[in-house]
C-alpha positions, 0 to 999 in steps of 0.5 A: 194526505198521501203519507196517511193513506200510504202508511194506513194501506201497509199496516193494513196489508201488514195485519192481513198478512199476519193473520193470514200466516197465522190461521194458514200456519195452523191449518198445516200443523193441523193437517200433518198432525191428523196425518202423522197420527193416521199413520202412527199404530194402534198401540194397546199398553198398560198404563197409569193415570198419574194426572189430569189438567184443564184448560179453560179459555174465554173468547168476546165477539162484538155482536153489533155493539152486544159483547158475547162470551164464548167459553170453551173448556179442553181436558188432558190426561197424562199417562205413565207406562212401566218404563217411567215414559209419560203421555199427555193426551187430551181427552173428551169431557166424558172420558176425563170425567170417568177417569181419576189420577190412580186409575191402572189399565189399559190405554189405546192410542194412535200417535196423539190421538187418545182412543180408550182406556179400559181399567183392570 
């Protein structure tokens, strides 16, 4: 019985550790991206809006035996400059639905934070 509540307590710890990496793993990416681009310039520069994509992604929660659907949906929009360099960022729902492929302005963003585009 020993040998069960031994190897139960190390794949217990084992999943812990894994999920405590993961979630500690993603904060610090979080953490230096947010900073990496408040350091980053405001740029304004004209540019194309050449495609726009989504990512939908479903999460289940066990709710005391009731399943719950969570949805979410994340919108990108890539943007191609007069040197051929392209950009994908990702967007609001609102701008994504103002914006079409084809559009010509002017884009404003920090690093990889999108903050603007203003059509000509």
């Amino acid at each position: 019985m020993a040998i069960f509540d031994v190897m139960f307590f190390l794949l217990f710890f084992a999943f812990f550790a894994t999920a405590l990496v993961v979630i500690l793993v993603t904060v610090v990416r979080s953490v230096g991206e947010r900073r990496q681009n408040n350091r980053a310039p405001v740029l304004d520069v004209e540019a194309a809006v050449v495609a726009k994509r989504q990512d939908f992604s479903t999460y289940l929660h066990d709710m005391g035996g009731a399943i719950h659907h969570t949805t979410g949906t994340c919108y990108y929009v890539t943007f191609q400059f007069h040197s051929n360099d392209r950009l994908d960022l990702s967007v609001s729902g609102e701008q994504y639905g103002l914006l079409s492929e084809g559009d010509l302005g002017t884009l404003t963003f920090q690093g990889t934070r999108f903050l603007g585009f203003q059509r000509v």
